[in-house]
C-alpha positions as CSV (number, residue, x, y, z in Angstrom):
1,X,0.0,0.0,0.0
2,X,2.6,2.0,0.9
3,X,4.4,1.9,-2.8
4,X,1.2,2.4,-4.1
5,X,0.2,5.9,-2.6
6,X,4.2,6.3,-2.7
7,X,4.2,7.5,0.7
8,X,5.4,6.0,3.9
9,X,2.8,8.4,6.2
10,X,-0.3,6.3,6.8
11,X,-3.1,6.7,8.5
12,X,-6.5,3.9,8.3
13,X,-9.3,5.3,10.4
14,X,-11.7,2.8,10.7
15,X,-15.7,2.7,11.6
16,X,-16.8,0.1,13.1
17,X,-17.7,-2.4,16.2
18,X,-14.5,-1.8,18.9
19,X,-13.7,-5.9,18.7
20,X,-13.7,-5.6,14.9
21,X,-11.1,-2.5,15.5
22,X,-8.7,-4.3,18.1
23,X,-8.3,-7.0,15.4
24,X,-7.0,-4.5,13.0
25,X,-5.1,-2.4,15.1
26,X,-3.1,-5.6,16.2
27,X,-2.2,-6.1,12.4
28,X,-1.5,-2.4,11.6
29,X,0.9,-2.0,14.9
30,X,3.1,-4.9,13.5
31,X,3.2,-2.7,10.1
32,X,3.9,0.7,12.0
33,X,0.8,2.4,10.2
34,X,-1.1,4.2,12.4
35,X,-4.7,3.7,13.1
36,X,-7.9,5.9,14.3
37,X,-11.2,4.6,15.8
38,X,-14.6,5.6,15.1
39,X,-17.2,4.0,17.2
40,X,-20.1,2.7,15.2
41,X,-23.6,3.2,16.5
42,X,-24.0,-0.4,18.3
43,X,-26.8,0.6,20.1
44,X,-29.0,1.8,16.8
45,X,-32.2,1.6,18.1
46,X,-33.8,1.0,14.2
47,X,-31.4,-1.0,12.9
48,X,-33.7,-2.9,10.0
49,X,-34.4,0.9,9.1
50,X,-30.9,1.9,8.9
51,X,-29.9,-1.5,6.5
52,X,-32.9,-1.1,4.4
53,X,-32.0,3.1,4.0
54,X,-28.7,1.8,2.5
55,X,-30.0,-0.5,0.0
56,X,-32.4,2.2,-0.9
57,X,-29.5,4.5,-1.5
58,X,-27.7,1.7,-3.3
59,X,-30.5,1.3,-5.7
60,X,-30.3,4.5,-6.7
61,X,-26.6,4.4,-7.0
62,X,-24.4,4.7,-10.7
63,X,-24.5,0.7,-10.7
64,X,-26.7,-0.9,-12.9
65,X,-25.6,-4.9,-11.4
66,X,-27.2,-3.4,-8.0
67,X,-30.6,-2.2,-9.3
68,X,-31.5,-5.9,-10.7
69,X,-34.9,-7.9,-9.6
70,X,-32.2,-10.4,-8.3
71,X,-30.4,-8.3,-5.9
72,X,-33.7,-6.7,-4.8
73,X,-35.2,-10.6,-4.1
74,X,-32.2,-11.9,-2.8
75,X,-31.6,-8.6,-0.1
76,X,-35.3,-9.4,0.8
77,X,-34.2,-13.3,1.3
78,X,-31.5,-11.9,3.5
79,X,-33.3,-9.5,5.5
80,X,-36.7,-12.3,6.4
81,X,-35.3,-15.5,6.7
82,X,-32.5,-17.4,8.5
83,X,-29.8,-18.3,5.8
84,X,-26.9,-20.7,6.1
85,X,-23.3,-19.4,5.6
86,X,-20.4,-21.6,4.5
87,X,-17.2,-20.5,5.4
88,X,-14.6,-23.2,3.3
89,X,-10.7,-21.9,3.1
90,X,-7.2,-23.6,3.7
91,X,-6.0,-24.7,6.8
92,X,-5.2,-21.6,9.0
93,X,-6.2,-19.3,6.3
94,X,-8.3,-17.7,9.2
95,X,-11.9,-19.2,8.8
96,X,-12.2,-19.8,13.2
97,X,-11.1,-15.7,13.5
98,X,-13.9,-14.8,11.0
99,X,-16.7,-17.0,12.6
100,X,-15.8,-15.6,15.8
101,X,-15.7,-12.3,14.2
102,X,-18.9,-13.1,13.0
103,X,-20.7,-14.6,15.9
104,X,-19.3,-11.9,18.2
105,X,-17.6,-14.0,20.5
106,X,-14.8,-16.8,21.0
107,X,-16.9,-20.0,19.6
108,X,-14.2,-21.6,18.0
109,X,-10.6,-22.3,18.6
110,X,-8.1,-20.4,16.6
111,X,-4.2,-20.8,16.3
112,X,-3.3,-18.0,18.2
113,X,-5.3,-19.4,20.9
114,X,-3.7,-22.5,20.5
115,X,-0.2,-20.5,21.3
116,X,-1.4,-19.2,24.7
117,X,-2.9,-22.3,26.1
């Protein structure tokens, strides 16, 4: 990234959940690139009404792809029903992190747990 923006000063500020920043940080500390945290709204009293506001604005977006019958269905799948989620990868490729990430809490072991213990 660096040699892309030809520029050794870098700064990520990220939005988001503070677990999801902690994860990052720990990764951009070992890169010296500094980081900045913006606190997402986590206690968003609507949030249905503040997912479906997005896809609104997506819709109307420059993106043609977006504005199918298909996405529209398939958002509405999403945002009704229960839906599976298969998370297939190489061995410690990082799938355990991610369903943790996902599920919002330690679930499944991961290798750097596997150091401490």
């Amino acid at each position: 990234m660096r040699e892309e923006f030809n520029t050794r000063d870098v700064e990520i500020v990220f939005y988001g959940t503070k677990l999801d920043y902690e994860d990052l940080k720990e990764i951009a500390d070992e890169a010296n690139i500094k980081t900045k945290y913006l606190p997402a709204k986590e206690g968003m009293e609507n949030k249905e009404a503040a997912i479906q506001a997005v896809f609104e604005k997506i819709q109307k977006g420059p993106f043609d792809a977006l504005k199918s019958s298909k996405v529209t269905r398939d958002f509405e799948k999403a945002k009704n029903n229960e839906f599976e989620v298969n998370v297939v990868a190489t061995m410690s490729s990082g799938k355990s992190t991610l369903i943790n990430s996902l599920m919002r809490q330690k679930l499944m072991p991961t290798a750097l747990l596997n150091h401490l213990i």
